[in-house]
N, C-alpha and C positions, 0 to 999 in steps of 0.2 A: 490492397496492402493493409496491414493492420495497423492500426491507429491508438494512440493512448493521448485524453487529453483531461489533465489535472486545472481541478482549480481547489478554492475553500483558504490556500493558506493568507498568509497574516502573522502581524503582531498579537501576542495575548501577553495579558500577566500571569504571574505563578498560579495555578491554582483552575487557571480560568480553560475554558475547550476551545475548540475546532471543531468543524466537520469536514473531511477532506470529501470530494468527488472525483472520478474516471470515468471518463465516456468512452468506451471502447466502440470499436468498426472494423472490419471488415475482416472480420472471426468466421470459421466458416466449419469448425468442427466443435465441440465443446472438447475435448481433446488439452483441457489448458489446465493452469492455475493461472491466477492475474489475483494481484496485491503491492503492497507497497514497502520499496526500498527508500532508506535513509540516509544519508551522505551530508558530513561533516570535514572538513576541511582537517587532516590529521588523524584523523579516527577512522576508524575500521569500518565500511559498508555493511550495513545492519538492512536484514531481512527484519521488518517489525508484524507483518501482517498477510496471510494470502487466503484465498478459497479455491477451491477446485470446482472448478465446473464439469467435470468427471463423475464426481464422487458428493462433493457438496463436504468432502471437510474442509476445517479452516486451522492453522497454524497460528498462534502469536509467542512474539518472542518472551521471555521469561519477566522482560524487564516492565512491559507494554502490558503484560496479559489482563490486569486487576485494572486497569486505564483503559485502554480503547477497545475498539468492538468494530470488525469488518460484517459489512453487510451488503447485499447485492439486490437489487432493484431492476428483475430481466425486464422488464419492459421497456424500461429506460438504456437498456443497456450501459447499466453505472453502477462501478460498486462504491462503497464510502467507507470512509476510515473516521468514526467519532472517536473522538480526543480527548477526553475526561483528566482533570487534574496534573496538567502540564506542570511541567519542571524544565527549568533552563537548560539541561541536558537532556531534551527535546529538541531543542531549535538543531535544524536541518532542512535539506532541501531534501521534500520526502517528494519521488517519483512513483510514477503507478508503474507498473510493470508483469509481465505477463509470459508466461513460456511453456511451452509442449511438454506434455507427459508421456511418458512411452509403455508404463506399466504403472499396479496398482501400488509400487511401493514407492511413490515418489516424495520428494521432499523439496524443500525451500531453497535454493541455493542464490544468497543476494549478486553472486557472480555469475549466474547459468542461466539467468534468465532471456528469453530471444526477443522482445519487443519492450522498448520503454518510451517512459511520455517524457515532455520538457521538464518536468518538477515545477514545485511549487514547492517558496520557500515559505517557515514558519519558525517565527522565532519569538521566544517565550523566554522576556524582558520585563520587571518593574520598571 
């Protein structure tokens, strides 16, 4: 069964980073994207980050794109989410999460995704 398991977050102040990690397991086609979804209490489920392991592109959401940077480490099988210049409308419980592609014209959907890990919260507080 496929497994997602986050760690990296924390408290930061404004300004300051993160590096988020995902261990994935028990993947068994490259067949995916896996990235990370955002979840605020109130707020809208935000796709902020994914790569394809298909294709090897990567998605960031418009607000993230100039800020963080997904990167993926196959040996370790782990990708990371660096966090560059937090802003208190960051803090979230960002989950890794990961879902089947069926063709090349696929997209991010932060609701369609088939495998997510526990989250890890991060909240960015003076």
């Amino acid at each position: 069964e496929v497994q997602l398991v986050e760690s990296g977050g924390g408290l930061v102040q404004p300004g300051g980073s993160l590096r988020l990690s995902c261990v994935g397991s028990g993947f068994t086609h490259d067949d995916y994207i896996i990235g990370w979804v955002r979840q605020t209490p109130g707020k809208e489920r935000e796709g902020i980050s994914c790569i394809s392991k298909y294709d090897g592109k990567t998605y960031y959401k418009d607000s993230v794109k100039d800020r963080f940077t997904i990167s993926s480490d196959n040996a370790k099988n782990t990708i990371y989410l660096q966090m560059n210049s937090l802003k208190p409308e960051d803090t979230a419980v960002y989950y890794c999460a990961a879902g089947r592609i069926y063709s090349d014209n696929w997209y991010f959907s932060p609701y369609g995704m088939d495998f997510w890990g526990k989250g890890t919260l991060v909240t960015v507080s003076s």
